[in-house]
N, C-alpha and C positions, 0 to 999 in steps of 0.2 A: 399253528399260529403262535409268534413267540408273546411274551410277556410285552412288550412293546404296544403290538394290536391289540392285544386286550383289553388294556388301560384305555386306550382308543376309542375300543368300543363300549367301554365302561360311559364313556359321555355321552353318548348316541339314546338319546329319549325312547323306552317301548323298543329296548332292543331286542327279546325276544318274539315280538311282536315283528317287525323289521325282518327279522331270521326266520320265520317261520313265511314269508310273504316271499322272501327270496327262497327259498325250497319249492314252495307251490309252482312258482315260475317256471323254476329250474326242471321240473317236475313236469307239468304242461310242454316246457320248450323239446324235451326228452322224448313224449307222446307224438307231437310235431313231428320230428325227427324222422319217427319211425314209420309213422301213417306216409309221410313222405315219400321214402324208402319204397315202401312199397308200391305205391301209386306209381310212380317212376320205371320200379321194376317191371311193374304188368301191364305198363303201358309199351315200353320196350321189345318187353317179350312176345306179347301180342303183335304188337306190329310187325314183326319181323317171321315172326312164326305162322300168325291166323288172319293176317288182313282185316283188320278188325272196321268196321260199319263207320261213316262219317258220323252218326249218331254216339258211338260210344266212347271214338276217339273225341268228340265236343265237350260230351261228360265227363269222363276221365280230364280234361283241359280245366272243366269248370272246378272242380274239386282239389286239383293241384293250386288254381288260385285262391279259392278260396284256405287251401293250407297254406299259401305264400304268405297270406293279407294274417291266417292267425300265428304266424308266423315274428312277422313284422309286428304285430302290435305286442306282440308277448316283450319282444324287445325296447321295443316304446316305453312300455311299464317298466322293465327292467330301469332303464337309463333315469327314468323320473320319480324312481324312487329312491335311486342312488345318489340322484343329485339333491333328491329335499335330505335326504341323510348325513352327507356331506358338507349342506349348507348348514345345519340343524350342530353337528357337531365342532366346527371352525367358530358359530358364532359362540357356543356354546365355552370352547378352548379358548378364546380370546379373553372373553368375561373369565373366567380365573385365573389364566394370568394374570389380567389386567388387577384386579382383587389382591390376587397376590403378591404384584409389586407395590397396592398400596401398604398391605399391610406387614410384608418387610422396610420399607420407608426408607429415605432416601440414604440412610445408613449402608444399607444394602447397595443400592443401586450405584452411589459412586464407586462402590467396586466393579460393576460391572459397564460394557462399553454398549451405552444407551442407545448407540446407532445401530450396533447390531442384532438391539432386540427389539427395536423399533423394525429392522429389516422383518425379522420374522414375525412379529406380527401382522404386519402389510402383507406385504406381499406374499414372504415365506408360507404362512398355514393355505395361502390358496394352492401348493403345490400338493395340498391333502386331495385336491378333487381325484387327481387320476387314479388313489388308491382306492376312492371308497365308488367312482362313476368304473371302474374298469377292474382292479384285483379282487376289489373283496365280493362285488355279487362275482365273480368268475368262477372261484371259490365255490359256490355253490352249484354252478353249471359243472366244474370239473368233477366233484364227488357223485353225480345223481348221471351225469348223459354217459359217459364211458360205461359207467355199468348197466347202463337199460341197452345201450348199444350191445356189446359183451352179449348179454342175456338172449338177445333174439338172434343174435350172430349165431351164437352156439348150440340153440335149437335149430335155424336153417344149416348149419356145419361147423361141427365141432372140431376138425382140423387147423378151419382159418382163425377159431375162436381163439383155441391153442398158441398159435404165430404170434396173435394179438398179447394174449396173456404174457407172453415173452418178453416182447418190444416194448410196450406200453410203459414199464417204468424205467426207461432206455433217458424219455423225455426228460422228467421229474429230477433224474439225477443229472446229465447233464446241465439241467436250470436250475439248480443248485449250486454244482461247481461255479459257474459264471455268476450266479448271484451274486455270491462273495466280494468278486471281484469289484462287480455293479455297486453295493455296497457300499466299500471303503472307497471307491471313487466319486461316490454321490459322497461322502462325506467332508473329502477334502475340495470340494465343487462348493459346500452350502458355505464351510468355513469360510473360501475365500472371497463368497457373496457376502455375507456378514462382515469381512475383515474391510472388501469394499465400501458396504452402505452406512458403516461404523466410522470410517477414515472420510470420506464425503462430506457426512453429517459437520464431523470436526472440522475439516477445511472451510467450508459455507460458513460456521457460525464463527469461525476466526478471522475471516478473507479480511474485514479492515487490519488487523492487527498485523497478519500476514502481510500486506498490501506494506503496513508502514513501516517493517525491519525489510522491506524486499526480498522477501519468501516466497511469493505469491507463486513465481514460476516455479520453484523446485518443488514446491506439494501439488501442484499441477504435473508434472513428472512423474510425481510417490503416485498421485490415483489413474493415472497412466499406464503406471506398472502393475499394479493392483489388479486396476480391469486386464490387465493381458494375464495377470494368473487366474483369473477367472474364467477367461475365453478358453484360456490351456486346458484346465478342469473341468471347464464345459465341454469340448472336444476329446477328452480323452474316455469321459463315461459316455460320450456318443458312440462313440467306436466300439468300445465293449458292447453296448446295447444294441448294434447294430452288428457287429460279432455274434453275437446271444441269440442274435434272429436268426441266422444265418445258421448257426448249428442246429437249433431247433427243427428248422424249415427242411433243413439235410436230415435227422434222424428220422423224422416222423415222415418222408418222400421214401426212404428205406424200407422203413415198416412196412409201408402200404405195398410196396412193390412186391415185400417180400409173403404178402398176402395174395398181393393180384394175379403174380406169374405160378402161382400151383393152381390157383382159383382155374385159369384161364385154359391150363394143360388138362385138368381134369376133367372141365368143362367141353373140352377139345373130342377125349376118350372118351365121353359118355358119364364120366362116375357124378357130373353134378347138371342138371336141368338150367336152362338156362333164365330161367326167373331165380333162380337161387345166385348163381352166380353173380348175378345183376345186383341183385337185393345184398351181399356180402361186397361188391366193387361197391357200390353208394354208400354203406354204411362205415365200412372200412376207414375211411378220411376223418369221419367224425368221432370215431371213438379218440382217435392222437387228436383235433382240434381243439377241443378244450384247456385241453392239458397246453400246447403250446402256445394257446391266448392266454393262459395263464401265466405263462414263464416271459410274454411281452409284457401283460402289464403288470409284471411284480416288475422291472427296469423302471418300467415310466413312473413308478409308484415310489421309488427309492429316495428321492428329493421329500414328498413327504414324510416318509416316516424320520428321514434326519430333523426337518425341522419341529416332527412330536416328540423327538427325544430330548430338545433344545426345553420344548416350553416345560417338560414334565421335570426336566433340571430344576427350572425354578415354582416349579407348584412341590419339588422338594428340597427346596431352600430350607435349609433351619433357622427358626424364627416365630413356629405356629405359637397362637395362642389358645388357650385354657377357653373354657365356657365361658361366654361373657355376664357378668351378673350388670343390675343396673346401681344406679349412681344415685337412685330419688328414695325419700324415706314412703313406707306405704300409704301415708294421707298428704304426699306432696300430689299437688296440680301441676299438671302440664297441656301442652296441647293434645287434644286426644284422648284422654284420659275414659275412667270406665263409662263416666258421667256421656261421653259423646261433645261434648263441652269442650271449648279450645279457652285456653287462659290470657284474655288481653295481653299483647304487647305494648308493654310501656312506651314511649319515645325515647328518640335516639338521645342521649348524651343525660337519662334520669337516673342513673348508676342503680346497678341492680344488686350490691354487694348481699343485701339480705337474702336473694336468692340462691347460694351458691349451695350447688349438690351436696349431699352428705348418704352414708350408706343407710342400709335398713338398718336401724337398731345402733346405729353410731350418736355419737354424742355430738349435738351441733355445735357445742364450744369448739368440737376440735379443730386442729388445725387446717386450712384449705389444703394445701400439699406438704409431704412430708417425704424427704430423701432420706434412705435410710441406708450406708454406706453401699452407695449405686457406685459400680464400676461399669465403664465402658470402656470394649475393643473394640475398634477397626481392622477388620481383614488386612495384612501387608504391612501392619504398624507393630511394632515390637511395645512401644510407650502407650500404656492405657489414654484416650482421651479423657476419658474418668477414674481417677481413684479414690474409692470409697469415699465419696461423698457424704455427708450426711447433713441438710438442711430441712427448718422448719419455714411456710410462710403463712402469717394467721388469716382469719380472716379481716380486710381491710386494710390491711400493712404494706406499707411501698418496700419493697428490696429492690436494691441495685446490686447486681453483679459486675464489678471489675477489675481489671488483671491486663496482664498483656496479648496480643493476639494468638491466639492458636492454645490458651491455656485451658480450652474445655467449657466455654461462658454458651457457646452458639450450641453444643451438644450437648448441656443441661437443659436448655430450653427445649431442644427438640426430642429429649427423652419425655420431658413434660407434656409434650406433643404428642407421644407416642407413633414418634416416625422415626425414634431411634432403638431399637431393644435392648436394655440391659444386662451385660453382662452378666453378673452377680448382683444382690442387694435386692433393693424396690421400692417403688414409689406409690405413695396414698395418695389417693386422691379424694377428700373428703369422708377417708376412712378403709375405701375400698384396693385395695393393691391393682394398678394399673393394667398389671400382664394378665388378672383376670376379669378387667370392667369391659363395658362397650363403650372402646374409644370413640365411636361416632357419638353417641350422647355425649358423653363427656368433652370432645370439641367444641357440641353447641357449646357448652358455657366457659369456651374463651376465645375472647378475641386475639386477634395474633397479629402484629406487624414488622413483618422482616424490615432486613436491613436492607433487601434491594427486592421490594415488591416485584410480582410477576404480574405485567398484565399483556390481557390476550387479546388479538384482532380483532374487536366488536367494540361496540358504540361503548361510551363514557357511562352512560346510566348503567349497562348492561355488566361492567367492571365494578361498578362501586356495591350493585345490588347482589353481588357474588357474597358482599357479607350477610345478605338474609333474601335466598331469592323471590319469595313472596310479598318485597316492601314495597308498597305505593308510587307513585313517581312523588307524589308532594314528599313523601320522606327520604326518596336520595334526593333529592334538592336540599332538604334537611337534614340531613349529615354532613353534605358538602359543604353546608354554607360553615356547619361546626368545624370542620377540617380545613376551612380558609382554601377550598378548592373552587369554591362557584369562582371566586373572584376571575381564575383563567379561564374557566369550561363557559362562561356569559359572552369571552372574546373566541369563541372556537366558531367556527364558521355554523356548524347547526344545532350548537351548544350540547346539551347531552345524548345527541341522538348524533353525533360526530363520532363518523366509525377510528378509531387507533391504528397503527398500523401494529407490527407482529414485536411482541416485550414492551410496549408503549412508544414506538417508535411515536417521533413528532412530540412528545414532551421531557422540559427536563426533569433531571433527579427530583428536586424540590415538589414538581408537578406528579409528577408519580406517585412521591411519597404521602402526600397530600391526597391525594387517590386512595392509596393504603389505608392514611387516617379515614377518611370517610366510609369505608369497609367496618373497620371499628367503630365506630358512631354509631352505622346501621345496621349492625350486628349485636350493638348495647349487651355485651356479656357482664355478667360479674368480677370474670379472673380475665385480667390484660395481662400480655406478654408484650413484649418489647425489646426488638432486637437491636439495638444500637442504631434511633429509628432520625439520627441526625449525621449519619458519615457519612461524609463526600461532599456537604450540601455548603453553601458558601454561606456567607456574615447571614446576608439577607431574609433566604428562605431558610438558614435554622432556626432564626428569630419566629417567622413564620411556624414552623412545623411544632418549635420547642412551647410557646402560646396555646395553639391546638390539644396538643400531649396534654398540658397539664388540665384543661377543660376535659379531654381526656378521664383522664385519672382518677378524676373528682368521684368519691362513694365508690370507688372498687378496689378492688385484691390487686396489685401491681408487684409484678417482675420483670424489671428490664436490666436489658446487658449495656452500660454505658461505660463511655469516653470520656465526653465533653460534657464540663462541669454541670451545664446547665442542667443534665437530666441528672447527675446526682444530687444534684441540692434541693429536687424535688422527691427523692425518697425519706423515708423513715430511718431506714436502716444500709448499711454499707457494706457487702459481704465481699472480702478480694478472692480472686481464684488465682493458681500460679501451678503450671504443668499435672493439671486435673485434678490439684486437692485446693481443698477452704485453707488460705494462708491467713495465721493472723486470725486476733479476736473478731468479732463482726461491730463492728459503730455504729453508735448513730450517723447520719450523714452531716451531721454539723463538726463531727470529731475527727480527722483523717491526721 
């Protein structure tokens, strides 16, 4: 078993437990086998030799069923223990991936092509069932039945046992050679499913844009040809695997022949009894069966292991982090706390700046965050998005970060986030260095409002309450009305319980954004961020949104990345960025 499956089975809950449950089986199935074997042989031999009594041949009938029926269920167990294993380890594989693209963050992720790890996640890890429902208990019927088989063969005739011992690994290496091949063709098969369900994803969520330079039909063409290299790749590891069987089926018809025709001469001469004979033809087949249901479902199984090799790619991403320490001093309250005691939540828009986290044993004067020459790279980019940064923001203090587009404003925020990792350098967060806090604590206490909100197909209350899912309906009504959003959600056909379609589809920018705000409101953090939370939006709803912000604002820690005047004239302080460093002293916002 290579390094691959192990890690595999490294996820599998009670897996020696699991291993020891597939030997028993395997073990049982082997006893089967051979009680079989026999029953068959002496009913054969009898009949043909002693004319045996309707009474004995009923008997011998009944006992044969009843080995068929223990038989059949020994297989029943087999298949549904494989399958809750199976199940148990996919959901298992998906939950760390899934973990682990969060906490690479989307720094990561826009390196990679999010359609094709979206493919494996769906669909792709179900292609694990055929390894763990068909190779891996096989696995254990191959090591235990061949050699109980062997074992009784060669005390009824150690001749045929001989032939066997010969041939036997005749199988194994031919299902190797062909593996290979199986292999690297299941590979460029999964590739070009991924390179399919990656280019799809892109076409769909472009088709308007496509649609208005008239593109539409030539990337209808590109996923045309796509799927035809996939159908190619799917048909050519068919062939192999169907090739595979085929040599199999021929080595192990070989073997047996080459057991049966001395078996059969000898038997002829006198030198072997014919219950022996019988008992070595029946047993014969089954010693090579294993082995070549094992060399079928290691093919059918080769789709999975490509798509475990895909997600352990990214479970070893670089990126981990340190032990997480927390963010609260030891006689802060929280919810939860040792007391059993949850700490009132204030209402939305009472600004909570006295709360903000600080470490154990840190000085509350100190600053809320603090940059300390943070450099960031992006994969594929020669030019740091960050160079050595280094900013303080206190507590209470408005900062505005601005510069020109693409100067590193949106990936200081989001290292603040920690959905970007740093380079070199590092950032405090209330004292504590962020690559060793717990970011999830630490998000509770900031609010965040991008520049182009995400929202997701579910009702309007259901989007605003993502800023604190436990809030009341009376309080997103009240954030909204803070965020100048009831004003539209009151004209929506069933007002908050009005399902959205997929990104907010059905409202505008301004509406969205206003959405956002209300997220903030009822989320009431201490530290607001703010991502340039008025671009795109016209005369009207900036007035609208820029209103909001500043009620906003009011009693908290603020860092927003701004444009348009209006959100700088409501910070303290003016910090410009230009191709990833702080250019220029920092201002007031009245001095520029």
């Amino acid at each position: 078993m290579n390094q691959l499956a192990r890690r595999l089975l490294a996820g599998l809950p009670a897996f020696p437990v699991v291993a020891a449950a597939f030997t028993l089986l395997a073990v049982a199935g082997a006893v089967v086998i051979l009680v079989q074997a026999e029953l068959l042989a002496r009913l054969l031999a009898d009949g043909v030799l002693d004319g045996p009594s309707v009474g004995s041949v009923a008997a011998m009938f009944g006992l044969l069923a009843g080995v068929f029926a223990v038989r059949a269920g020994l297989s029943w167990a087999q298949q549904a223990l494989a399958q809750r294993a199976a199940a148990s380890v996919k959901a298992s594989l998906r939950r760390r991936v899934l973990r682990r693209t969060q906490e690479l963050g989307p720094g990561w992720l826009s390196g990679q092509h999010t359609g094709g790890l979206t493919t494996t996640l769906g669909r792709g890890l179900d292609a694990l069932d055929p390894w763990f429902t068909g190779y891996f208990p096989q696995l254990f019927v191959a090591a235990v039945v061949p050699v109980a088989v062997l074992v009784r063969i060669a005390v009824a005739d150690l001749a045929s046992a001989v032939i066997i011992v010969v041939t036997l690994p005749l199988i194994p290496i031919f299902g190797i050679l062909v593996g290979l091949s199986t292999t690297r063709a299941t590979e460029r098969q999964w590739r070009a499913l991924e390179r399919l369900g990656g280019h799809f994803l892109d076409v769909v969520a472009g088709l308007p844009t496509l649609r208005a330079f008239g593109r539409a039909t030539s990337q209808a063409q590109a996923v045309r040809r796509i799927a035809d290299e996939h159908r190619s790749a799917t048909m050519r590891t068919l062939r192999i695997a169907f090739l595979s069987a085929l040599v199999l089926e021929l080595v192990a018809t070989l073997s047996v022949a080459l057991v049966a025709v001395p078996v059969g001469l000898r038997t002829l001469d006198g030198g072997l009894t014919l219950s022996t004979a019988l008992l070595v033809l029946l047993l014969a087949p089954e010693a090579y069966l294993p082995l070549r249901a094992l060399g079928s479902q290691f093919h059918a199984s080769t789709e999975g292991l490509a798509v475990a090799e895909r997600c352990f790619e990214v479970l070893d991403a670089p990126g981990s982090r340190g032990p997480a320490r927390s963010l609260r001093r030891p006689d802060a309250t929280s919810a939860g706390g040792d007391d059993g005691a949850a700490t009132p939540t204030p209402a939305p828009g009472s600004g909570r700046s006295a709360r903000v986290p600080v470490a154990s044993g840190a000085d509350p004067a100190a600053p809320v965050v603090r940059f300390e020459d943070v450099t960031v790279r992006y994969a594929g980019r020669e030019e740091a998005a960050l160079d050595g940064v280094s900013l303080s923001v206190a507590t209470g203090e408005r900062v505005a970060l601005v510069g020109p587009s693409g100067a590193g404003k949106s990936t200081l925020l989001n290292v603040l986030l920690g959905l970007v990792p740093v380079s070199s350098g590092r950032v405090l967060v209330g004292g504590v260095d962020l690559a060793d806090a717990d970011v999830e604590e630490w998000r509770r206490e900031v609010a965040w409002v991008p520049q182009r909100p995400h929202l997701f197909a579910r009702t309007v209350a259901e989007n605003i309450r993502l800023g604190r899912p436990d809030a009341t309906d009376d309080e997103v009504v009240r954030a909204a009305r803070l965020a100048h959003a009831d004003e539209f959600v009151a004209a929506l056909p069933r007002g908050y319980e009005t399902a959205l379609g997929e990104r907010g589809a059905g409202l505008s920018s301004g509406q969205r954004q206003r959405i956002a705000l209300a997220r903030a409101f009822l989320r009431d953090a201490p530290l607001l961020v703010l991502d340039e939370p008025t671009a795109g939006l016209d005369a009207g709803s900036e007035a609208t949104v820029v209103e909001a912000t500043a009620r906003l604002m009011a009693g908290r820690t603020v860092l927003v990345v701004a444009h348009r005047p209006a959100m700088v004239l409501d910070a303290g302080r003016v910090v410009t960025i230009e191709h990833g460093r702080i250019a220029g002293p920092q201002l007031p916002a009245g001095v520029r």
